[in-house]
N, C-alpha and C positions, 0 to 999 in steps of 0.2 A: 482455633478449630480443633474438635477432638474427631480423633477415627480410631478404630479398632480394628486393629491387622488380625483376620480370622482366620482357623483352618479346621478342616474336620477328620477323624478317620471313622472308615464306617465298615459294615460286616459285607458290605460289599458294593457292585454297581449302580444299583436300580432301587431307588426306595420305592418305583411304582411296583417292584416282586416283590416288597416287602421287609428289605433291609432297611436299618438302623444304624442310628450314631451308636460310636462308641468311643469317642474321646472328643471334645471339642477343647483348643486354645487359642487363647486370644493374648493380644500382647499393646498397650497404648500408645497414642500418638496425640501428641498438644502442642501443636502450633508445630508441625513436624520434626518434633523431638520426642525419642524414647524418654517415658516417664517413668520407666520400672516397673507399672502396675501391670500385671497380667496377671487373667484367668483363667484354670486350668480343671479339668473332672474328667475324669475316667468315667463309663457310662453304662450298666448291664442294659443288654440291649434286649434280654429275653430270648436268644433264641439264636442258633450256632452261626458262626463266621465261616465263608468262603476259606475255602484253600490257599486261593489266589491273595485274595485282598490278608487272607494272615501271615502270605510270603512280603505280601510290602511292609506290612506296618510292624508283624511282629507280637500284636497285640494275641492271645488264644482268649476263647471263654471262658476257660476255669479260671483265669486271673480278673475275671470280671463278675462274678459271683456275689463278690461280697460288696460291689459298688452300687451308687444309689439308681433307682430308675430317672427315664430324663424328667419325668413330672415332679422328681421332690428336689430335682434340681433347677428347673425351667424359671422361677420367680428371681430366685436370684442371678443369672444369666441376663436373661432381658434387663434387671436393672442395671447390669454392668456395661450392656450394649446402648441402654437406652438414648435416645436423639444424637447419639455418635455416626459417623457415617462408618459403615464396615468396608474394608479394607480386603478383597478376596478370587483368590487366584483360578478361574475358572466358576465365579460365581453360581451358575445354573446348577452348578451339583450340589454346592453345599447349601445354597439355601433350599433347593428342592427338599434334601433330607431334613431341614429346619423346619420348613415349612409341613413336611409330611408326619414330623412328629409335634407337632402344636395340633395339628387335626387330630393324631390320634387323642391328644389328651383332651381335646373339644374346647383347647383357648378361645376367650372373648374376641381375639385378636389372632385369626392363626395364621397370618402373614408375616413373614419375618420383617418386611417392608413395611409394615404398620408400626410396627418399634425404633427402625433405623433405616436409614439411606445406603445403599451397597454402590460401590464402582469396581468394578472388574478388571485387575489386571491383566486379564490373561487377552480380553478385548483393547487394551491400551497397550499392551505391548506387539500385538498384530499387526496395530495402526501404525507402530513406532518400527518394524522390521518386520515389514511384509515379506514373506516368503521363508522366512528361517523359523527354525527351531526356538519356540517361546513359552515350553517347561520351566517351572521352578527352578529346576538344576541347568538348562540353559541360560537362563537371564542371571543367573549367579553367576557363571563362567562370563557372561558378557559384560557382567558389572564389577567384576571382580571380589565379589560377595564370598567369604570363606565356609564353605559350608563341611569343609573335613570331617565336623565331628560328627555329619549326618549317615549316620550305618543306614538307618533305614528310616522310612516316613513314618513321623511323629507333628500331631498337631501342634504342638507346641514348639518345637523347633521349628516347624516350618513355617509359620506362623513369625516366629521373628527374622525367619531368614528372607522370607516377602516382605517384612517393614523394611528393611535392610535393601532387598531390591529398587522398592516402590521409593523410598527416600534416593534412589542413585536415580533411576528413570526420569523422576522428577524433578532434578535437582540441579541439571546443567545450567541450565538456563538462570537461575538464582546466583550460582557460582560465581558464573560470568559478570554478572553486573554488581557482587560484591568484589572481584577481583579488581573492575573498573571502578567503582567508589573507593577501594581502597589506593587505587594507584595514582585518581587525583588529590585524594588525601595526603598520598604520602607528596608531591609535586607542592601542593599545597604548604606545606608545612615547612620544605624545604625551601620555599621562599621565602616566608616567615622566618624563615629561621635566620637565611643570611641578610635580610632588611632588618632584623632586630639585632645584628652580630655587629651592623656596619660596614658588613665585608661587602669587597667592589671589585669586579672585574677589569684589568686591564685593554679597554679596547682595542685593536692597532689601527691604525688609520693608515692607506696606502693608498696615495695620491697617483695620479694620469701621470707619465712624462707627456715630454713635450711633443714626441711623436704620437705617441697614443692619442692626444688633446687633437692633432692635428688630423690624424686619420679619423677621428670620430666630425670633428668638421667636416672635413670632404665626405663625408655619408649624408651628410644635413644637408648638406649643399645639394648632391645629387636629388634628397627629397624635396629639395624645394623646387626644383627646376623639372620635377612629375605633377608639382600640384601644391597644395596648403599643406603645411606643415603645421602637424599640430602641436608641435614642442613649440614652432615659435610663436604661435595663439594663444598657447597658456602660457610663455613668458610675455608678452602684449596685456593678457587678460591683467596677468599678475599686478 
């Protein structure tokens, strides 16, 4: 199975007022192993970044000047996401802005959903800890995900620090049952091993005395004088 762990930064909240991307990364997953391939662009969005959203991410517009717009970047993108399922942390926002700039550019397809399958962590992790704190940087601290080097938001780190997530969220339950296959492996092996060595345990054998013998009679006895005895039915049967 491939996914594409995705993340975006943008010039600001609402691509319905008109904001834009301006960096998207993505980072890969096959068969839920980082593969190393990840895609990454800086994005001139045309037109100035929030106050706000440039205290998160850091990103200003004059260092976005000289980057390509999203349409001479869009072909190759889709083919890097293409029939992947995308991987992404409050989905509604990022594909919103995906989807708002494929209309601008008037794609054949301007649904990001027409290219790839999306599952939303930020809804899976609700279901998984209702009631708490379920931000990127909380489900790091509850997964124990190291995210120190993250100064500020950046698609591309945060982007593998969600595959990094999303591989622990998902992962207990796998754990477990390789834990269990391994531990009757190891059980396994270890009989093998000493059936194939020869080696033999010493059993003890420690016999009734003769009081013992006797007091377990007078219990038999009392049972027989309640009713049928089934010890001595199946020594009869025997």
């Amino acid at each position: 199975m491939r996914q594409i762990v995705l993340d975006t930064e943008t010039t600001g909240l609402s691509a319905a007022q008109g904001h834009r991307i301006i960096e998207i990364g993505c980072v890969e997953l096959v068969n839920r192993r980082l593969t190393g391939r990840e895609w990454h662009r800086f994005i001139n969005p045309e037109r100035d970044i929030d106050e706000g959203a440039e205290r998160v991410h850091g990103i200003s517009r004059e260092s976005l000047e000289d980057k390509p717009y999203f349409n001479e970047i869009a072909d190759e993108f889709l083919e890097f996401i293409q029939d992947a399922e995308l991987v992404i942390h409050n989905a509604d926002f990022d594909v919103g802005f995906l989807d708002h700039e494929l209309k601008l550019m008037q794609h054949v397809k301007p649904a990001i959903e027409q290219h790839a399958e999306v599952l939303d962590t930020l809804t899976m992790a609700r279901k998984m800890h209702p009631g708490q704190r379920n931000s990127l940087d909380a489900l790091c601290k509850r997964y124990e995900v190291d995210a120190s080097k993250r100064n500020v938001h950046g698609a591309l780190i945060d982007a593998e620090l969600l595959a990094r997530v999303y591989l622990a969220m998902t992962g207990g339950q796998t754990a477990l049952l390789l834990d269990e296959d391994e531990a009757q492996e190891s059980s396994e092996e270890a009989t093998i091993s000493m059936a194939s060595s020869g080696s033999h345990m010493d059993l003890v054998v420690v016999r009734a005395s003769s009081d013992e013998a006797g007091a377990h009679e007078a219990m038999l006895e009392k049972l027989r004088q309640s009713g049928s005895c089934i010890w001595d039915d199946a020594v009869k049967g025997s």
